[in-house]
C-alpha positions as CSV (number, residue, x, y, z in Angstrom):
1,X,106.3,112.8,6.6
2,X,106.6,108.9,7.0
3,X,104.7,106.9,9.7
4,X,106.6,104.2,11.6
5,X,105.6,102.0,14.4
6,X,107.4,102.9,17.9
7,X,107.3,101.3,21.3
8,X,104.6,102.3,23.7
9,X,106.4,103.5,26.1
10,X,107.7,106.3,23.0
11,X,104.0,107.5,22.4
12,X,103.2,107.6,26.4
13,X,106.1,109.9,26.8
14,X,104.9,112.1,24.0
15,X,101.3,112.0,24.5
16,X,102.0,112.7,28.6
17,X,104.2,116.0,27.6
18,X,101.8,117.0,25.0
19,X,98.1,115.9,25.7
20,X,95.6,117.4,28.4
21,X,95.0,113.8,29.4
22,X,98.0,111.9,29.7
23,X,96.8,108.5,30.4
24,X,96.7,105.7,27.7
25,X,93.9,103.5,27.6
26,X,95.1,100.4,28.0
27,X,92.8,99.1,25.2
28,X,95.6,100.6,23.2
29,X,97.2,98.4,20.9
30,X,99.3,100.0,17.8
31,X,101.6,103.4,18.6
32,X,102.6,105.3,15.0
33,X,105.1,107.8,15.3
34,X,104.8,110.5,12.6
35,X,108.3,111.8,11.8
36,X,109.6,114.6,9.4
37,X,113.2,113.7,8.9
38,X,114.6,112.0,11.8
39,X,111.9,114.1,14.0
40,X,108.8,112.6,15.8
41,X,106.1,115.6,15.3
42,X,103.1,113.4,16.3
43,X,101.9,110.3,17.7
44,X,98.7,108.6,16.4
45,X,97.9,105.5,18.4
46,X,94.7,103.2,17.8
47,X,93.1,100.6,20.0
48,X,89.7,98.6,20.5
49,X,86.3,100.4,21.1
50,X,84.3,99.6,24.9
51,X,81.3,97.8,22.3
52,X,82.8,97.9,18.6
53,X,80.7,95.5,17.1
54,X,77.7,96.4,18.8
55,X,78.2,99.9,17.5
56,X,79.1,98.6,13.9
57,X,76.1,96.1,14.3
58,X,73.9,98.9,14.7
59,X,74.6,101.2,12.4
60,X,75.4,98.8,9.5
61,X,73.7,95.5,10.4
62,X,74.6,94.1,7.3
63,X,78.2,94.6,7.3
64,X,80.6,91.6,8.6
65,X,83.8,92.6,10.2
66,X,86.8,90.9,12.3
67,X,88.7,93.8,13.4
68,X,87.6,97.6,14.0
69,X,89.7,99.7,15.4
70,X,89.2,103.0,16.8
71,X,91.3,106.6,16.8
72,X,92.6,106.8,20.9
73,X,94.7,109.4,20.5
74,X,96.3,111.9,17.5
75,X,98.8,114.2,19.3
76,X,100.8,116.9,17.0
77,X,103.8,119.3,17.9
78,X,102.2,123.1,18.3
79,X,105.4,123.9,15.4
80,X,103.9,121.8,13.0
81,X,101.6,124.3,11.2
82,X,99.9,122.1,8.4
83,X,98.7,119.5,11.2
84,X,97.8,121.6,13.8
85,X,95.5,123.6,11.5
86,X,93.6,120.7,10.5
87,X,92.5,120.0,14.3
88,X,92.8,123.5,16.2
89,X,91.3,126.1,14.2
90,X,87.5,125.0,13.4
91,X,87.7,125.1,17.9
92,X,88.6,129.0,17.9
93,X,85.7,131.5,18.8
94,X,84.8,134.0,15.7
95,X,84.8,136.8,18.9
């Protein structure tokens, strides 16, 4: 699997098809395509937090950053077994 940037018009399209909430923030700023072969299987994109430093700040006031980034969105094809594991089992009722 190999991670490449891709246009954000790409990971729209693929989140919208593939996500219960199609919209994209639009404090989204880097779109990764995740491809197996020539095959996008995911989209991972990553954008800038409603208070990041604030949140930083408190939980680690003595830590100096420029840039934090947070996760947005991490959308996976259903066929793609070893991902989808990861983030849909630990959700499934034992009964």
């Amino acid at each position: 699997m190999r991670l490449n940037q891709i246009h954000k018009i790409t990971a729209s399209e693929f989140v919208a098809d593939r996500h219960y909430s199609a919209v994209m923030p639009r404090l989204t700023k880097y779109y990764l395509g995740c491809f197996v072969e020539e095959e996008m299987v995911g989209v991972i994109t990553f954008g800038w937090g409603t208070r990041p430093m604030h949140t930083i700040q408190a939980l680690f006031p003595e830590l100096v950053l420029k840039i934090i980034m947070k996760l947005v969105k991490c959308v996976w094809m259903m066929r793609c077994p070893e991902i989808v594991s990861l983030s849909y089992y630990p959700y499934q009722s034992s009964g």
